[in-house]
C-alpha positions in Angstrom: 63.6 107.7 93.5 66.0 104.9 93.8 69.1 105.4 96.2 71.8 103.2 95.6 75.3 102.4 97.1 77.8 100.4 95.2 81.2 99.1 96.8 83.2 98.1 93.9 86.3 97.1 92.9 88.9 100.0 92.2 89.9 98.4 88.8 85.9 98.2 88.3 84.7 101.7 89.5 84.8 103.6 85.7 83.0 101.0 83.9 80.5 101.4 86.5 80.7 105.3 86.6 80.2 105.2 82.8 77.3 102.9 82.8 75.4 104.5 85.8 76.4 108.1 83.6 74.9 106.7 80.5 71.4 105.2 82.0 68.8 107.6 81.8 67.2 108.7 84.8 70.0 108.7 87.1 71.6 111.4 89.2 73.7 112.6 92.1 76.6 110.5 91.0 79.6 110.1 93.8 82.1 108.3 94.4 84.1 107.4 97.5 87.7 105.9 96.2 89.1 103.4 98.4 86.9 103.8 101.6 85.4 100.4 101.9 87.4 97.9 103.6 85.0 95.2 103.5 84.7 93.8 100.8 87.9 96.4 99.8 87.3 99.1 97.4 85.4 102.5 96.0 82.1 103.4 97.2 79.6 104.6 94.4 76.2 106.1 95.0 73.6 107.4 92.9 70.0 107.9 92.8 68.1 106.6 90.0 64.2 106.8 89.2 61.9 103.7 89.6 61.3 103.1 86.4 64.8 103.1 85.0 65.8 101.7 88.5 65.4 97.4 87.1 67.1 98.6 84.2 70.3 99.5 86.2 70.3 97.3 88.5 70.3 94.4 86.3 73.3 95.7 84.4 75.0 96.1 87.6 74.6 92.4 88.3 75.6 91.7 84.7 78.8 93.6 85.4 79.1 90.8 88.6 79.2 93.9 91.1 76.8 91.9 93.3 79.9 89.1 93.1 82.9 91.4 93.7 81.0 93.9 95.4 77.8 95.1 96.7 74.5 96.5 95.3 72.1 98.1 98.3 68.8 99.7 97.1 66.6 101.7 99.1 63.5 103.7 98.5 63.8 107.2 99.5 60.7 108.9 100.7 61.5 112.3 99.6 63.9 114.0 97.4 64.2 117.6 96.7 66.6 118.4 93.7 65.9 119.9 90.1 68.6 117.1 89.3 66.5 114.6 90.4 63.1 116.2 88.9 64.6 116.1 85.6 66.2 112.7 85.8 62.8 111.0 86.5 61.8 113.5 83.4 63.9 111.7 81.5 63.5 108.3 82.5 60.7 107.0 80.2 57.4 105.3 81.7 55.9 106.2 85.2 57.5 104.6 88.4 54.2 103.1 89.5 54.5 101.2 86.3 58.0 99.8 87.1 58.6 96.2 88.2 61.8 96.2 90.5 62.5 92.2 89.8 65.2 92.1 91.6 63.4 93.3 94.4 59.9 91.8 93.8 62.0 88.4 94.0 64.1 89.4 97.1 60.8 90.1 99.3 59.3 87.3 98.3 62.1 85.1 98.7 61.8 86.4 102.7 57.9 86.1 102.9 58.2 82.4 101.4 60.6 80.8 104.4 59.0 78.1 106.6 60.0 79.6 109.9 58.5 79.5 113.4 57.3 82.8 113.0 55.5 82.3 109.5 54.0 79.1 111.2 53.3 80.6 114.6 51.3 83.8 112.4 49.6 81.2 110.4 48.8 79.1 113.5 47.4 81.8 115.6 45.4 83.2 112.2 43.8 80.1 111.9 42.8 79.5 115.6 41.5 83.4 115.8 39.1 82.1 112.4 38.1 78.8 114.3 36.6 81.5 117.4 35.0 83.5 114.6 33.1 79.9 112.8 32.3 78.8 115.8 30.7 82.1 117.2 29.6 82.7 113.4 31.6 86.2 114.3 32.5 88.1 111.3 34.8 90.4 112.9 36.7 87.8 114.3 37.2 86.2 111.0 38.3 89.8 109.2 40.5 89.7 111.9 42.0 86.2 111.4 42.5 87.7 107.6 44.4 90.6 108.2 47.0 88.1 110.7 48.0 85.8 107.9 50.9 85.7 106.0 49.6 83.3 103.3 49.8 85.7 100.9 53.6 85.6 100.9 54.4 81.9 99.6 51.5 83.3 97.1 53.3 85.7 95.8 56.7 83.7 95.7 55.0 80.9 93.7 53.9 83.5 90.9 57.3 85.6 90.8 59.2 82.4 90.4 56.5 81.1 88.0 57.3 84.3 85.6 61.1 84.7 86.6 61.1 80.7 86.1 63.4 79.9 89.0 62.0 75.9 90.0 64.0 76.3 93.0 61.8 79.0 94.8 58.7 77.5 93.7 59.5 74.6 95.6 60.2 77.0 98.6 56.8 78.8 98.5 54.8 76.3 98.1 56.4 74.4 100.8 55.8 76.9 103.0 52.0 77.5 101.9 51.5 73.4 101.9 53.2 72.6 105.2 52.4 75.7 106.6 48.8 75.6 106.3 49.4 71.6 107.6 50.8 72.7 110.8 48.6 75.2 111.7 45.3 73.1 110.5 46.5 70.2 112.6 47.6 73.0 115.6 43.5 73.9 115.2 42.1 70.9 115.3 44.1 70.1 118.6 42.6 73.7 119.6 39.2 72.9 119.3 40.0 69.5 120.9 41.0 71.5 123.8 38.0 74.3 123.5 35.2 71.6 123.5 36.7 69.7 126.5 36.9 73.1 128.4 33.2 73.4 127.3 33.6 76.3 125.0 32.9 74.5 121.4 30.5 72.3 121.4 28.9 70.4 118.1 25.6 72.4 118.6 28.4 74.7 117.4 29.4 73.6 114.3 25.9 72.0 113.3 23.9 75.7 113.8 23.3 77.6 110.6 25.2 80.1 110.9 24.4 83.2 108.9 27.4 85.0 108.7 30.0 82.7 107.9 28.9 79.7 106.4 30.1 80.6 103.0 33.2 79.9 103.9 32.6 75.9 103.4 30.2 76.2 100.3 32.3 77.4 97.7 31.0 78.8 93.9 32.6 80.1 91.3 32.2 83.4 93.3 34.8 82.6 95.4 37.6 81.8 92.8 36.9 85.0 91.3 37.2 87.0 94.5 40.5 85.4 94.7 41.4 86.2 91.2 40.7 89.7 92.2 42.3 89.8 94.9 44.9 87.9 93.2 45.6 90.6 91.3 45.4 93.7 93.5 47.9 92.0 96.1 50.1 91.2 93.1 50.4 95.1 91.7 50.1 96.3 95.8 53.6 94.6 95.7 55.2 95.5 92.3 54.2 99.2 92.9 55.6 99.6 96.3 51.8 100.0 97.6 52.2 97.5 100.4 48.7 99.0 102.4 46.9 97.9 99.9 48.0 94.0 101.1 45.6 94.7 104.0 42.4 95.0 101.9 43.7 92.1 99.7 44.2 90.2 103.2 40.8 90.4 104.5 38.7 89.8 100.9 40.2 86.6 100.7 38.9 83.0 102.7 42.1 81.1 102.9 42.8 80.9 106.6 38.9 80.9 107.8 38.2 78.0 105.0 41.2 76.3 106.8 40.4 76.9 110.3 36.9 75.6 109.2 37.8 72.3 107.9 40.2 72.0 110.9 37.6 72.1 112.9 34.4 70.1 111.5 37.3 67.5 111.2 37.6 67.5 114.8 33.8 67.1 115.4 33.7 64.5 112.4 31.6 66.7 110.3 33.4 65.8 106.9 30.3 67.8 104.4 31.8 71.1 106.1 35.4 69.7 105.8 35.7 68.8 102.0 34.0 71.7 101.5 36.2 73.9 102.9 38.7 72.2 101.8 37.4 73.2 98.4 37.3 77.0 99.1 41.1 77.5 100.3 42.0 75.3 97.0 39.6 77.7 95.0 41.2 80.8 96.6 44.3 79.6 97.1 44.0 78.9 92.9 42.5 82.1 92.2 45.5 84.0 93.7 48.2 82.1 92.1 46.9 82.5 88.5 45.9 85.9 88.8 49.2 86.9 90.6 50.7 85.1 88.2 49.1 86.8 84.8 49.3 90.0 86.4 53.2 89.7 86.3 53.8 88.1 82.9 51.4 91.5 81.7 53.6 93.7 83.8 56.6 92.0 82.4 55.5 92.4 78.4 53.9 96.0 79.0 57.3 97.3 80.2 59.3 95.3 77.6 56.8 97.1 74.7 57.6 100.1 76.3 61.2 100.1 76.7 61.2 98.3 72.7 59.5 102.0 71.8 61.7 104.4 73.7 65.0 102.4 71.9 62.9 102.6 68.6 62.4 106.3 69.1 
């Protein structure tokens, strides 16, 4: 279930009452006359089931409550009520099916801001994968993985793709483009500093390296590992499923192809540059087209299924 709180206008409250009354799938209607005092008005909550949650919401915005008012949604964890049993009864589809939008676009929006900290994860990400190359130390790249945030901007880019707002596409992939500049450039200064303290040496980057020298020989396995993933990080998010990011995180070479070419720049080795160069475009591809489909299917599924519960 769906909690939400509503400060509204007084001269608003019963058109919202009525609509929130006449959405199926809602419950535990109350409302609060005149206790907010900023902005001024009536408080309104309700809890509403996930997959009739979008449906409201957007109405509510339609209304301009989010203009004159407020709209605060949060997911509750448990809920014991027949009430609320037989609201998500009646609420057609299944809540792990439901794309909150509104949401979706709102945590992406946050995940896709080029700030310190983004950069600082991303930086540190990449220098933890440069270790693991160099040492040809799997764990240390799994590691590197899990630590960065790439997938964010990733996700911003497809949601704004299928929502088709230009504006945060620009965002994300400024954030994935000058992110993954700063903290390749950040690395490359690292290893600067590594081989003059005698811990990287070319020896280094030259050796065979059985466990991680996929990372700069793409194939066309490695764009569909991204599609994959691509995919799975996309529903992880539109189901509310955010573990599963983890799994998505470490299956994926973005940050350890990046790291990579930072450093074989840095020794002049250009073969393993371009070519890993090659596999964060290939993965960074994979995961942008395949979170991408997987939305604009999400977002025609749910429209044929709300088409044949009017129809019914």
């Amino acid at each position: 279930m769906l909690h939400l709180r509503l400060i509204v206008p007084q001269d608003r409250t019963d058109e919202v009452v009525h609509l929130v009354r006449h959405t199926v799938g809602t419950t535990h209607l109350v409302v609060m006359p005149g206790v907010a005092l900023d902005p001024a008005g009536d408080v309104v909550t309700c809890d509403v089931a996930r997959e009739a949650g979008d449906e409201l919401i957007t109405s509510l915005r339609e209304l301009g409550i989010d203009e004159s008012g407020s709209i605060t949604v949060e997911e509750t964890d448990l809920t014991l009520s027949a009430h609320a049993d037989r609201a998500e009864e009646e609420a057609p589809g299944e809540g792990a099916d439901a794309v909150l939008w509104e949401k979706l676009a709102d945590a992406t929006h946050e995940e896709s801001t080029f700030s310190v900290t983004y950069v600082a994860f991303l930086s540190i990400a990449t220098m933890l994968a440069a270790c693991g190359v160099m040492l040809d130390n799997a764990i240390l790249i799994v590691g590197a993985m899990a630590v960065g945030p790439e997938f964010g901007p990733l996700a911003g880019i497809s949601t704004a793709l299928v929502q088709r707002v230009p504006r945060l596409v620009w965002r994300s992939l400024w954030a994935l483009v000058g992110g993954f500049a700063v903290a390749m450039v950040l690395t490359a200064g690292f290893a600067w500093m590594m081989n003059g303290l005698g811990l990287f040496t070319g020896a280094m980057i030259e050796a065979e390296r059985p466990n991680t020298a996929f990372i700069w020989q793409p194939d066309w396995m490695s764009f569909v590992v991204a599609f994959l993933a691509g995919i799975g990080g996309t529903l992880s998010l539109t189901s509310a499923k955010s573990g599963a990011l983890i799994g998505v995180a470490i299956s994926v070479t973005t940050v350890p192809a990046a790291a990579n070419a930072a450093v074989a720049f840095s020794y002049q080795d250009l073969a393993q540059t371009w070519g890993s160069v090659g596999q964060l475009a290939a993965n960074l591809g994979g995961i942008v087209l395949a979170g991408t489909l997987t939305l604009l299917v999400q977002k025609a599924l749910w429209a044929m299924h709300r088409r044949r519960i009017r129809a019914a």
